[in-house]
C-alpha positions in Angstrom: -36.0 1.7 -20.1 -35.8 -1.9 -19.7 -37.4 -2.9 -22.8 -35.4 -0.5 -24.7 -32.3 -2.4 -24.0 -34.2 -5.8 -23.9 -36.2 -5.0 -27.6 -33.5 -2.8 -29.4 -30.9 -5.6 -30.2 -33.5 -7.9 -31.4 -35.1 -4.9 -33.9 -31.2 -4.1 -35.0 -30.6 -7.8 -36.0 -33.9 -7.2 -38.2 -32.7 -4.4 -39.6 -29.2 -6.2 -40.3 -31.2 -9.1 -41.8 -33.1 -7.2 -44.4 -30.2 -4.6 -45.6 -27.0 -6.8 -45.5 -24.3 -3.9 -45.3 -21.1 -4.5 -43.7 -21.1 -0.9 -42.3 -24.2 -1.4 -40.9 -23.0 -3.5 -38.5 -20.8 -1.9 -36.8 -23.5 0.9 -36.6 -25.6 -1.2 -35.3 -23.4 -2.8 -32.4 -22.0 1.2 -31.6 -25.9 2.4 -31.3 -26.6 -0.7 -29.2 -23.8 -0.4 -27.0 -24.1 3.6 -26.5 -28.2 2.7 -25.9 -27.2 0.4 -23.0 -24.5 3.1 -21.1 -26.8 6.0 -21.6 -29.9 3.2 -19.7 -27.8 1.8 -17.4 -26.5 5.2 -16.4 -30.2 6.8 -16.0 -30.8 3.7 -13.8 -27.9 4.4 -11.4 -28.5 8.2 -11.4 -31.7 7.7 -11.1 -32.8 9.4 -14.0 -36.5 9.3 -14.8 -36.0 10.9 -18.4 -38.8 8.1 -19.8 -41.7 7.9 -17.7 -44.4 6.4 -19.6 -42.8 3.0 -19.8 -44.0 1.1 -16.6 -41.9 -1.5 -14.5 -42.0 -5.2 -15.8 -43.0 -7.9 -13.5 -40.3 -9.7 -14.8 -37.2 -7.5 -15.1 -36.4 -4.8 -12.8 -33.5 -2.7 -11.6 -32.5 -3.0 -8.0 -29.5 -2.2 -5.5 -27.4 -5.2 -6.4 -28.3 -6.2 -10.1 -27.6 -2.2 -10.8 -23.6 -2.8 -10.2 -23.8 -5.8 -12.9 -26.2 -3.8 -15.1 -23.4 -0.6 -15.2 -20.3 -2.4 -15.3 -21.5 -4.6 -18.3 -22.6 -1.4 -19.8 -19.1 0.2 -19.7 -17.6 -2.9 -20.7 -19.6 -3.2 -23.7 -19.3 -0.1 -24.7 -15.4 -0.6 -24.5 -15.5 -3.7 -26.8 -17.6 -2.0 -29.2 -15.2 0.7 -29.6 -12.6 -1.7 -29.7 -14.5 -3.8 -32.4 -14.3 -1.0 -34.9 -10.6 -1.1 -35.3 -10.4 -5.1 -35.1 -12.9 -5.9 -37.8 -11.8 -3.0 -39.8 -9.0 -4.5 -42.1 -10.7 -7.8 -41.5 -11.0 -10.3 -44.9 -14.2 -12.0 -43.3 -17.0 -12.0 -46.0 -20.1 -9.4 -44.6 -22.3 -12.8 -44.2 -19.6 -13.5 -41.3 -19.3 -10.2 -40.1 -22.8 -10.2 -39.7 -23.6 -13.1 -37.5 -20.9 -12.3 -35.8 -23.0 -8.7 -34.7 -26.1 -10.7 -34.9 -24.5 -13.2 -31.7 -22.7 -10.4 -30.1 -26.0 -8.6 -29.8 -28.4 -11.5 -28.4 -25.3 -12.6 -26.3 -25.5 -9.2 -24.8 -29.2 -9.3 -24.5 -29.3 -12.6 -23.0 -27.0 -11.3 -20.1 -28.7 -8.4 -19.7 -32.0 -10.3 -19.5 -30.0 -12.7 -17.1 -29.1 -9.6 -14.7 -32.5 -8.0 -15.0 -34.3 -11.0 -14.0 -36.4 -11.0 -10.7 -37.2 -14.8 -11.2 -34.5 -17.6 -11.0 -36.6 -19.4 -14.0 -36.1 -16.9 -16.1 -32.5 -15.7 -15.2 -31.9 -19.5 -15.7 -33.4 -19.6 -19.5 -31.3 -16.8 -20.1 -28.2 -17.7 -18.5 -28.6 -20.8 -21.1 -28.9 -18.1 -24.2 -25.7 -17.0 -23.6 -24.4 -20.5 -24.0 -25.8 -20.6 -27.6 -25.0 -16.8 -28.5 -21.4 -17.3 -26.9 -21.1 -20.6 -28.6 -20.5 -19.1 -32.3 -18.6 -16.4 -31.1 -15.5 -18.8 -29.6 -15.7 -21.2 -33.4 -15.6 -17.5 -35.1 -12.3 -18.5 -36.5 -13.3 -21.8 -37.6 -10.2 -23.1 -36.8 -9.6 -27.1 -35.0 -8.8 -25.5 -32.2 -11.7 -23.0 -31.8 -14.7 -25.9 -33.0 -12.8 -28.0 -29.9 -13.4 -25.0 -27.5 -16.6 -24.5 -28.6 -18.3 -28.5 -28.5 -15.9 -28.4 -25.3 -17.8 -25.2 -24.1 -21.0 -26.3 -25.0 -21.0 -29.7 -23.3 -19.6 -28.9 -20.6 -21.7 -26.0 -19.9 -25.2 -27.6 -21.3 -24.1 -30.1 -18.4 -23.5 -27.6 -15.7 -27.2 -25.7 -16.8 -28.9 -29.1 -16.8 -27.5 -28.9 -13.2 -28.6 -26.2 -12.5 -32.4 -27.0 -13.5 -32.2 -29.8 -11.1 -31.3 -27.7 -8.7 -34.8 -25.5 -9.2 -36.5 -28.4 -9.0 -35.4 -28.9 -6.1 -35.8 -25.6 -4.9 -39.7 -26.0 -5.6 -39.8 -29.0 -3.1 -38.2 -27.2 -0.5 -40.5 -24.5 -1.0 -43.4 -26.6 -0.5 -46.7 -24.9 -1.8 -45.3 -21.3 -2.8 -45.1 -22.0 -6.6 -43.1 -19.3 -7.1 -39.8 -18.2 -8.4 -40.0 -14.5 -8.2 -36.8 -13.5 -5.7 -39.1 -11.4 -3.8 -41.0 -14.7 -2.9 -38.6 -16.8 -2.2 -36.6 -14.1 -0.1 -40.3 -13.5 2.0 -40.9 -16.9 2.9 -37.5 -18.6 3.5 -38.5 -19.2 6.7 -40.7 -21.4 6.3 -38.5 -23.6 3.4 -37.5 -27.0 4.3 -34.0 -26.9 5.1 -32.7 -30.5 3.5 -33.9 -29.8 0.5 -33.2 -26.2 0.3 -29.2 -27.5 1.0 -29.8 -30.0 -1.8 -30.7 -27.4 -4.1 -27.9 -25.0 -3.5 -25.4 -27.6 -4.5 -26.9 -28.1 -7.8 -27.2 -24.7 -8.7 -23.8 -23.6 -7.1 -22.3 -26.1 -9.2 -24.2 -26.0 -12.2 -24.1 -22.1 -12.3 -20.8 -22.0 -10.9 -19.6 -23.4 -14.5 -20.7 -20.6 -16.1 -19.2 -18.7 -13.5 -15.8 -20.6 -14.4 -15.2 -21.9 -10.3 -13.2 -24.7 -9.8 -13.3 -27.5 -10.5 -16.3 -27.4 -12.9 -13.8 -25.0 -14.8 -13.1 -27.0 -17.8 -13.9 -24.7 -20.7 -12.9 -21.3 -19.8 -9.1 -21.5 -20.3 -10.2 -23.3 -24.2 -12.6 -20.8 -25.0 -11.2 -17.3 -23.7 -8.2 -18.8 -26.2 -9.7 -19.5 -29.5 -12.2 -16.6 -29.1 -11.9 -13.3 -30.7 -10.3 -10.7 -28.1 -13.4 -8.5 -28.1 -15.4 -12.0 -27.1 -13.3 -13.0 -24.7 -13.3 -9.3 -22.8 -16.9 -10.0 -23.0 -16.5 -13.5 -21.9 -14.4 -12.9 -18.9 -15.9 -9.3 -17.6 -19.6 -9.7 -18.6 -20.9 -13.3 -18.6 -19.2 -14.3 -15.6 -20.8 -11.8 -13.4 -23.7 -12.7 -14.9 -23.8 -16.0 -13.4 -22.0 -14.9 -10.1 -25.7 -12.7 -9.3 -27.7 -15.8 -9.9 -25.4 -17.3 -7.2 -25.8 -14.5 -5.0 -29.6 -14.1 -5.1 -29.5 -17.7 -4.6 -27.0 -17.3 -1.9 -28.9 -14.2 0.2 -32.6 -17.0 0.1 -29.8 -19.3 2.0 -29.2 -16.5 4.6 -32.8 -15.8 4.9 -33.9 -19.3 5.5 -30.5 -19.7 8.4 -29.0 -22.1 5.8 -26.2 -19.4 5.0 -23.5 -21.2 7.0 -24.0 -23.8 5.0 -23.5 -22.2 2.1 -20.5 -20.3 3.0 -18.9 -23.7 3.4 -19.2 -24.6 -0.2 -18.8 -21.4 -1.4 -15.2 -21.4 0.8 -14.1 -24.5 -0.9 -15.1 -23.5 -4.4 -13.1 -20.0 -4.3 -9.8 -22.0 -2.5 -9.7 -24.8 -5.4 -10.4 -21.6 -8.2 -6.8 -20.5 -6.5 -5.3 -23.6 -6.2 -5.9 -24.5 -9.6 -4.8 -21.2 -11.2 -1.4 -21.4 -9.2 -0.9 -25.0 -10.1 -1.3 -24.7 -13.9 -0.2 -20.8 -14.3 3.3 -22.1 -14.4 2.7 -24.5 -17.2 0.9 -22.3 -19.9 2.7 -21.0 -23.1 -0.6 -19.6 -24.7 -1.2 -15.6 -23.0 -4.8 -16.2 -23.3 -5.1 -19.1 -21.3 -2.8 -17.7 -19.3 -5.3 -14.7 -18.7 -8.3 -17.4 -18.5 -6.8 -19.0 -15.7 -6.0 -15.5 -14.0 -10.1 -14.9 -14.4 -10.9 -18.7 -12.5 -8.2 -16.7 -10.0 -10.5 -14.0 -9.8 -14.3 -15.7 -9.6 -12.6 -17.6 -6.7 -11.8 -14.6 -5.0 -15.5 -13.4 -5.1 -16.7 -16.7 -4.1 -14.1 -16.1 -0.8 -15.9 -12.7 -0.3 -19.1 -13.8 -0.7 -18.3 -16.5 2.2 -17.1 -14.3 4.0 -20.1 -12.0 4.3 -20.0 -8.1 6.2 -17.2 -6.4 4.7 -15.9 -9.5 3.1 -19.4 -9.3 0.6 -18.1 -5.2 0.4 -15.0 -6.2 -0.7 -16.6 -8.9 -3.1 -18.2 -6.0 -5.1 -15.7 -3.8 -5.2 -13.5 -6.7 -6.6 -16.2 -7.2 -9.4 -15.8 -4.1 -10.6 -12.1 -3.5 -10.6 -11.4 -7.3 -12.1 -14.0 -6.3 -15.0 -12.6 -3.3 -16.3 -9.0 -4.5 -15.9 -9.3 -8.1 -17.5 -11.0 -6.2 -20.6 -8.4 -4.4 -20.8 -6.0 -6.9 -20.6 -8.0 -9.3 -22.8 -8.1 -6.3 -25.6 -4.7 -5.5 -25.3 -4.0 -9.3 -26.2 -6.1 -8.8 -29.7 -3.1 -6.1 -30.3 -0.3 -8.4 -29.7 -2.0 -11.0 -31.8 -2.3 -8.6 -34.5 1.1 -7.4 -34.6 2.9 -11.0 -34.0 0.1 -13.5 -35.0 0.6 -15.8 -32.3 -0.5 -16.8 -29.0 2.3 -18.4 -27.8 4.3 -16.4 -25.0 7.6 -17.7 -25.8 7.4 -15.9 -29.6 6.6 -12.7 -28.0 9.4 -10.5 -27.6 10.6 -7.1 -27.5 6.5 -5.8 -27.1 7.8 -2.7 -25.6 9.9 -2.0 -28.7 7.8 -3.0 -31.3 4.3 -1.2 -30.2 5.3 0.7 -27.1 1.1 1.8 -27.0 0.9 -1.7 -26.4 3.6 -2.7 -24.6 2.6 0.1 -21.5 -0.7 -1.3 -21.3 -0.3 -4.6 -21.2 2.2 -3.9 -18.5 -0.5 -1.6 -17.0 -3.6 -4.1 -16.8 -0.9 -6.6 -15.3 0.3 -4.3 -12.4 -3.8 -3.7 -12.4 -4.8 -7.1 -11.9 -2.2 -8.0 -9.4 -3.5 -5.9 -7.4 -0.3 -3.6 -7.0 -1.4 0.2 -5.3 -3.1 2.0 -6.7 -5.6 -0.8 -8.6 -8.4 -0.9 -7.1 -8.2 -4.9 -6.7 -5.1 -3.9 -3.3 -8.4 -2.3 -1.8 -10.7 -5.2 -2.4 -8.3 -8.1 -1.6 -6.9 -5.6 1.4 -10.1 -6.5 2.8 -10.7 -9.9 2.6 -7.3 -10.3 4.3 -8.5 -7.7 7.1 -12.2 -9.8 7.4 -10.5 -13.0 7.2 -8.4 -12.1 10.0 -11.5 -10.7 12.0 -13.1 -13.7 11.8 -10.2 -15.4 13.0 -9.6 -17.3 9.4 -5.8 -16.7 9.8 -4.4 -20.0 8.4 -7.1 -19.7 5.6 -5.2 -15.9 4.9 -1.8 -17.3 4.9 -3.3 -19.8 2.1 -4.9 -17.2 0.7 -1.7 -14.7 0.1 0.0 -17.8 -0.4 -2.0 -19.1 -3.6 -2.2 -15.1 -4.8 1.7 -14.6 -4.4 2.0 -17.8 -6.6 0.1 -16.6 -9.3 1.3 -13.0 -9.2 4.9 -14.4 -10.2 3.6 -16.5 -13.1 1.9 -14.3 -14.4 4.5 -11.5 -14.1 7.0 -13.8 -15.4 5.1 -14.1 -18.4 4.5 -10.7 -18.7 7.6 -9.3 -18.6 9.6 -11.4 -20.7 6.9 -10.8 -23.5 7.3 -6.6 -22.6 11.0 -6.1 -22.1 13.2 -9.0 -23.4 15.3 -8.6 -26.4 13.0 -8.1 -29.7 13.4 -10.0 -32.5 12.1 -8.5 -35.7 11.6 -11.3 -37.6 8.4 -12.0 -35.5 7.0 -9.1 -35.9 4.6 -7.9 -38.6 5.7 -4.2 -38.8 3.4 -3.1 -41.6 0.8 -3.8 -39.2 -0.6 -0.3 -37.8 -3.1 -0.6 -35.2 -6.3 1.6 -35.1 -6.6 4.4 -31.8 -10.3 2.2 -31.4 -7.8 -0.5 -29.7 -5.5 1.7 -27.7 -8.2 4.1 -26.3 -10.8 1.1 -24.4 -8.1 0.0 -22.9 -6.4 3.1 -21.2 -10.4 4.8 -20.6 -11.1 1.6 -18.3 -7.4 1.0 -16.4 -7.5 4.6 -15.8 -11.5 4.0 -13.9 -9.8 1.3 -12.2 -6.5 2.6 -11.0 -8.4 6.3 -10.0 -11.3 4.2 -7.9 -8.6 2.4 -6.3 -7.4 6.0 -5.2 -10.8 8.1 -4.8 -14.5 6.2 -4.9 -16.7 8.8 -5.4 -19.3 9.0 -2.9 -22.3 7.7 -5.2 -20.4 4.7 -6.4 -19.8 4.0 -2.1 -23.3 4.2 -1.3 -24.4 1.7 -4.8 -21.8 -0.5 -2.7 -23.1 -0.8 -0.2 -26.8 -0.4 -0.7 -25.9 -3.7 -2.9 -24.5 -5.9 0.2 -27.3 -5.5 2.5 -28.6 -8.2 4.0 -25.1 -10.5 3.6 
């Protein structure tokens, strides 16, 4: 089942190559994105509908990567849907359309390859792919703005991988004579690692890695990219690649806890998730663009997980279950921008007005992923961030939880501020393109994953528990 999902996108841009239809496409990217839910399903259900195909050395499914592995899958399949109404009426020429697929699929692939991994080499080469897959996608528009995002993405990011690779190196001295990557080796004899080296190594790759993750303050080219990319890319973007680079982090993270070096780690990973608030509440108040404003709520968010993870126990729990809620909701919200672009052609909050009024569809669920993403009952983020508070205060972190509901509180009201004034103030129909009618491919994503979100935050169904916490063991 792996190398279905691994081989299929790479066959479907051959087949794209050689026909050159522009309904193909979207055929293609549908198949794909169906392909990977039906997989990544069987995987957690533990379907064995396709025996003959044996396990690969070098990419598996297991208790923790399977959480990544499904909520990419539903996301994708989300932003394919989504994709069919947003290209539909598009003036692109097919050549466009058709790289476009062509970079949406091996950006896919590339994280998938990235989450399947079972050696850090090979995540890393991967990890890389989705900078030059995701790289074409943000200059789509080939506007000043989006080439800026995308050399700005691109350096910064080539930078943070380069990093990264150090940071392996590293990793190889510590481990002395294993000469091995594979987790499962590393994870075995972490015992016997050199511990100064070992350190050294997690800085590079924390930070290096962490900049794909989009932690403070190696942040730089999130908030430019998520805004010059097309809405489906930057749902993709913000609820796909980041996670991505978040597991590397933590199967880096749990060989730092096997080799006693977690305390360590938690230090760093304490001060990266702080300064991704800090920095979110600091500039949320000065953004007029809704897409950066949404960018900088997703640094918010990677911080938070970076807290869990610290945190360990229940605080790792909460970590995951904040994974999933913040990646169904930000696609959601990131789609739901795509609709307000189309009907006002701008990304500046201060011309949107009246949203309610002029595409109430739209208007309700932009309102919804807010309320979702700031974590008001019954989201499933109150449950997650409900118990960081409670571990923080456990652990007798109580200054660090004031600072924490502090920073959130902050950003809650910018971001509300924002979002109400662009749902409920006083319309004015000049700015509005009202011959614009939106497809039911860009309403029905977004209410299929805020209604997952808001129902786990109310009921989590017993098999979705135990994935949990099978995932968190050893943290």
């Amino acid at each position: 089942m792996t190398s279905l999902i691994l081989l299929f996108p790479l066959l479907a841009c051959l087949i794209l190559f050689i026909f050159k239809n522009r309904a193909l496409n979207n055929i293609m990217l549908n198949l794909y994105a169906v392909l990977h839910f039906v997989v990544s399903l069987a995987y957690c259900m533990d379907w064995d509908f396709l025996p003959m195909l044996k396990p690969c050395k070098f990419f598996a499914v297991d208790d923790t990567n399977k959480i990544f592995l499904m909520v990419m899958s539903i996301v994708f399949l989300a932003v394919a849907v989504y994709n069919n109404g947003y290209l539909k009426n598009s003036s692109a020429l097919t050549r466009k359309l058709r790289h476009y697929t062509y970079m949406v699929m091996f950006f896919v692939f590339s994280m998938t390859g990235a989450i399947l991994s079972t050696n850090l080499g090979i995540a890393w080469v991967f990890i890389e792919g989705t900078t030059l897959a995701s790289a074409y996608l943000i200059y789509f528009h080939k506007t000043k703005h989006s080439i800026e995002a995308a050399w700005k993405y691109v350096f910064i990011c080539s930078i943070g991988i380069a990093l990264a690779f150090v940071g392996i190196i590293l990793l190889t001295i510590a481990t002395g004579n294993l000469n091995s990557l594979f987790y499962s080796d590393l994870l075995n004899n972490a015992s016997l690692f050199n511990p100064f080296w070992l350190k050294l190594a997690f800085v590079f790759i924390l930070f290096g890695i962490g900049t794909k993750m989009g932690l403070a303050p190696v942040h730089f080219w999130l908030p430019d990219a998520h805004a010059e990319a097309p809405s489906p890319i930057s749902a993709l973007l913000s609820a796909t690649l980041l996670n991505s680079a978040f597991l590397m982090i933590v199967n880096v993270f749990r060989v730092m806890t096997a080799a006693n070096c977690d305390s360590y780690a938690r230090i760093m990973l304490f001060v990266m998730g702080f300064v991704s608030l800090f920095v979110t509440a600091v500039f949320v108040y000065h953004i007029n663009n809704y897409k950066r404003m949404l960018a900088y709520s997703s640094i918010e968010n990677m911080g938070i997980l970076a807290i869990g993870t610290a945190l360990g126990g229940v605080g790792m729990l909460a970590a995951m279950i904040h994974l999933i809620g913040h990646s169904l909701i930000k696609a959601s919200f990131f789609l739901t921008s795509g609709n307000i672009l189309e009907l006002y052609g701008t990304k500046k909050i201060k011309s949107v007005t009246g949203l309610m009024k002029s595409d109430r569809k739209t208007g309700w669920l932009w309102v919804a992923s807010f309320l979702g993403i700031a974590a008001f009952p019954p989201s499933v983020l109150f449950v997650s961030e409900f118990f960081i508070v409670k571990t923080m205060f456990l652990k007798g972190h109580y200054l660090l939880s004031g600072l924490f509901l502090l920073l959130l509180t902050i950003v809650l009201y910018g971001l509300g501020k924002a979002v109400i004034k662009m749902a409920f103030s006083s319309p004015k129909e000049s700015e509005v393109n009202t011959e614009k009618k939106l497809s039911w491919t860009m309403y029905a994503p977004q209410i299929v994953l805020l209604i997952l979100a808001f129902v786990i935050g109310i009921y989590m169904p017993l098999g979705l528990t135990e994935m949990i916490i099978a995932a968190v063991q050893g943290f």
